[in-house]
C-alpha positions in Angstrom: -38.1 113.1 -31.1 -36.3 111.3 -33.9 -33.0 113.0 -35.1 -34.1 112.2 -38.6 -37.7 112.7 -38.7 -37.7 115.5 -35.9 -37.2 119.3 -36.7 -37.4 122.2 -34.7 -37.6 125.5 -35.1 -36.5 128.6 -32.9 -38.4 130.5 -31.1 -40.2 133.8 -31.6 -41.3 136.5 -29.8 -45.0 137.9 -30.0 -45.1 141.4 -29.1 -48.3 143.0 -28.6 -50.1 139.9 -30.9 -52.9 138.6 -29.9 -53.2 135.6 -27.7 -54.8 132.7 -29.4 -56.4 129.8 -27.8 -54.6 126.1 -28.3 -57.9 125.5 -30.1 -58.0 128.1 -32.3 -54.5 127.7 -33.6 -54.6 123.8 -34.3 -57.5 124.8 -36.2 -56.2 128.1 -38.4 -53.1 125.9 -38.9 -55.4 122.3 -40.3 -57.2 124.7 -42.5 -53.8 125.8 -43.9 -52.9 122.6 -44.4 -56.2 121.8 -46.1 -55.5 124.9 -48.0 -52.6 124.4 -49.9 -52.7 122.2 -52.4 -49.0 120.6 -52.9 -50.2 119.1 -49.1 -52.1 115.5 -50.4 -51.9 114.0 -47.2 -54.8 114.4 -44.8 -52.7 111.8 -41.9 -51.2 114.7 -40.9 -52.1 115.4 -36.8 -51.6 119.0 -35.2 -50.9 119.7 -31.6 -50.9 123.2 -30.1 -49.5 124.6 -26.9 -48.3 127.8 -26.0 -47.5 129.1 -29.3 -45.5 125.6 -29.9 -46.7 123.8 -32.6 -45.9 119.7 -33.4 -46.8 118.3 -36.6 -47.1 114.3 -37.2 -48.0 111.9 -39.0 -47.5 110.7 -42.7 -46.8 112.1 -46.0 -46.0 111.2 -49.4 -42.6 112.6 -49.7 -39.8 115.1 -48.6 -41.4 117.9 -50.5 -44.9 117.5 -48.9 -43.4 117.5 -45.3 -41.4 120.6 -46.1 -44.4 122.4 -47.7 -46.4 121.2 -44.2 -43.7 123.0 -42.5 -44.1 126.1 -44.2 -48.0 126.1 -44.1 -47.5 126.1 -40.2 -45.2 128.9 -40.6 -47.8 131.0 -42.2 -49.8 130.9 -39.7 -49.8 134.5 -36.9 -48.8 133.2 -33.1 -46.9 130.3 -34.1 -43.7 130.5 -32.0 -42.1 127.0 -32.7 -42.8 124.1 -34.8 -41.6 120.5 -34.1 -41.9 118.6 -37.1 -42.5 114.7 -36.2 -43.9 113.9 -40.0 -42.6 110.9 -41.8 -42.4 110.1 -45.4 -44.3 106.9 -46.4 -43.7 106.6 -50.0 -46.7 105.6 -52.3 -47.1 102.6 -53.7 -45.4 102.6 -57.1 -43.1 104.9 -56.2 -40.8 102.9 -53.9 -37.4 102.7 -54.9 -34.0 101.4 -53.5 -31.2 103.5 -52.2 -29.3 102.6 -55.5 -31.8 103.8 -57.6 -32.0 107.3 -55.0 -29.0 107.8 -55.7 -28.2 107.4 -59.3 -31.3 110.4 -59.4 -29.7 112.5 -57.1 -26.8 112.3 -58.6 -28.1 112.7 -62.2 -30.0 115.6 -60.7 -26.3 117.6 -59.0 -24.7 117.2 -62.1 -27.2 119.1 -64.1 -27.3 121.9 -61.6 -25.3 124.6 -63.1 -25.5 126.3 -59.7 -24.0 122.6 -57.5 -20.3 122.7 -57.2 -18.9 119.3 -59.1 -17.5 118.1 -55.9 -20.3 117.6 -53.7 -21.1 113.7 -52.5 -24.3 112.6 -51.5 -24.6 109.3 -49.7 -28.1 107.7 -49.2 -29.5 105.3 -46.2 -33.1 104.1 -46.3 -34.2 106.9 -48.6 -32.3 109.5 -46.4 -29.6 112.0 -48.4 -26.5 113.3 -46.8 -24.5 115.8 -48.8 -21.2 116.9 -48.1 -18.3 119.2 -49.7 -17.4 122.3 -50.2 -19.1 125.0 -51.5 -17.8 129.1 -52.2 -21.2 130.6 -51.6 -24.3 130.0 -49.6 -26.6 129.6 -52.6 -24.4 126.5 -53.6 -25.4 125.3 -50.9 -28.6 125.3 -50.9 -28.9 124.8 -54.2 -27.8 121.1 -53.9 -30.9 120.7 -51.1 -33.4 122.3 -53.2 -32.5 120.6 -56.6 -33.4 117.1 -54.9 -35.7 117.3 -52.5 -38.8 116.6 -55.0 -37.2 113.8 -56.0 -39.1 110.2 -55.7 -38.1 108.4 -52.9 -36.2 110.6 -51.0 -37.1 110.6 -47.3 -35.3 113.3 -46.2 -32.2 115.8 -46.4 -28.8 116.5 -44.4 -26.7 119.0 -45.8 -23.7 118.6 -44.6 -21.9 121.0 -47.3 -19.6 123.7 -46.0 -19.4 127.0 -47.3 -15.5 128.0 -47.9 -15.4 131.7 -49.0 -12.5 132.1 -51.6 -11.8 135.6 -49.7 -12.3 136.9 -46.8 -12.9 140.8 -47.5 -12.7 143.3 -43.8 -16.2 144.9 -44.5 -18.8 142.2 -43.8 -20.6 143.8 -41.7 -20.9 147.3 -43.7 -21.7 145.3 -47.1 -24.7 142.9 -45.3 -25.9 146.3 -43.2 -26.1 147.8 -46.8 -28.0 145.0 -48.3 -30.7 145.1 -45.6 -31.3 148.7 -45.8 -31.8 148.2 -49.6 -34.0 145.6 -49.3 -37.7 147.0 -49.2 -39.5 144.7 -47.3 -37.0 144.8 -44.5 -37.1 147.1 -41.4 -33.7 147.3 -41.6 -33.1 149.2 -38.6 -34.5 146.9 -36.7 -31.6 144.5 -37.0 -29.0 144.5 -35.6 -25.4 142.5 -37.7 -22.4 141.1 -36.0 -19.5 139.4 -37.6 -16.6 137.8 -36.3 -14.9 137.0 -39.5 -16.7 134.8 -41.8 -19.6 133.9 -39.1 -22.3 136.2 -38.9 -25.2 136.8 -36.2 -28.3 138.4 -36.7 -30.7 139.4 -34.1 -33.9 141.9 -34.0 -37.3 141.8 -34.6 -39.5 141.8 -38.5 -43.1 141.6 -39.1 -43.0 138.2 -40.8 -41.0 135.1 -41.2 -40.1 135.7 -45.1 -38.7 138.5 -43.6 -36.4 136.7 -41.1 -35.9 133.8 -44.2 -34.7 137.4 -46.3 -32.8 139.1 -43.8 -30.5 135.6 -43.5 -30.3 135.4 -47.3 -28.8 138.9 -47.6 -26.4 138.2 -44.9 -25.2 134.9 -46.8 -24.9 136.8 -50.2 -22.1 139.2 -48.8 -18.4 137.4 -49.8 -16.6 135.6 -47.6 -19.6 134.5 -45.1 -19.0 130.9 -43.7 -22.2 130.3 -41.3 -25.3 132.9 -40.6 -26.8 132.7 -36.8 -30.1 133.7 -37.4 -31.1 135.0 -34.1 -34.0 137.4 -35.7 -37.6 137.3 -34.2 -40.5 137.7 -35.8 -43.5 140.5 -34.0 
């Protein structure tokens, strides 16, 4: 699988679910695709084994292949997802690295949520950004703001989160957050810290969920890196 084109996502447990066939999942999962509308490109290919789902093919950009990504997700008895999809760029809409890059960087500066320091570098359409960031959603931020760009291919962030402080009650003040958090079966996970890196690990009902539980964890002060270990029933 091609470091660049290839992602794939952890495991999950199924616990009581039922079993689908290899059939029946490829199938639930092209209907997804069909389903959602920001998903244009019908060169997309589905293979299903196990609970372990590849996508390939082609799409139009970065945005469509993450939005294929997340359509698989949806889907009940998916345990993994190896994403194989490549952007081919429409016609009209190809530009040069140069011209990737004076977007992006347009796009960072306007950000009011993107640190002024981060660097993004672009090679054959494909973004790296790298830095320092204080918080999480920083972080993130950067990836989100340009990944509907035109032209971009794909994204590597590289930023690293450097906590201004590092405050003694992580672990208290992310348990906290959980159990506030209504959609969360909060004693079902379990939180350990070892300063600034945190590991989660459990079991939720759903993978917004498991996306949630991490994004609580990375809102507490002073957390450098999240281990989300969670699995989803």
């Amino acid at each position: 699988m091609s470091i660049r084109f290839g992602f794939f996502y952890a495991l999950r447990a199924e616990v009581g679910a039922v079993v689908k066939s290899d059939a029946q999942m490829k199938n639930e999962i092209m209907e997804e695709l069909v389903w959602d509308s920001t998903i244009k490109s019908r060169d997309i290919t589905v293979r299903a084994h196990a609970g372990v789902v590849t996508l390939s093919g082609t799409v139009s950009c970065y945005a469509e292949k993450s939005a294929a990504e997340l359509a698989a997700q949806r889907v009940s008895g998916v345990k993994a997802i190896a994403d194989e999809l490549e952007v081919h760029n429409v016609d009209g809409q190809m530009q040069s690295d140069s011209q990737i890059a004076e977007s992006v960087a347009t796009t960072l500066g306007w950000h009011v949520w993107v640190p002024s320091h981060i660097i993004a570098t672009v090679e054959n359409g494909w973004v790296t950004l790298t830095g320092l960031a204080t918080w999480e959603y920083e972080r993130h931020s950067a990836e989100h703001a340009i990944k509907y760009l035109t032209g971009v291919k794909g994204v590597s962030n590289n930023i690293e989160v450097k906590p201004v402080l590092m405050p003694g009650e992580v672990r208290h003040s992310i348990e906290a957050a959980l159990k506030r958090h209504a959609q969360l079966d909060a004693e079902n996970v379990t939180v350990k810290t070892d300063e600034g890196r945190v590991t989660l690990s459990g079991q939720v009902r759903t993978w917004e969920n498991r996306r949630d539980a991490a994004a609580a964890a990375w809102h507490a002060p002073g957390v450098t890196n999240v281990e989300n270990l969670i699995t989803v029933e």
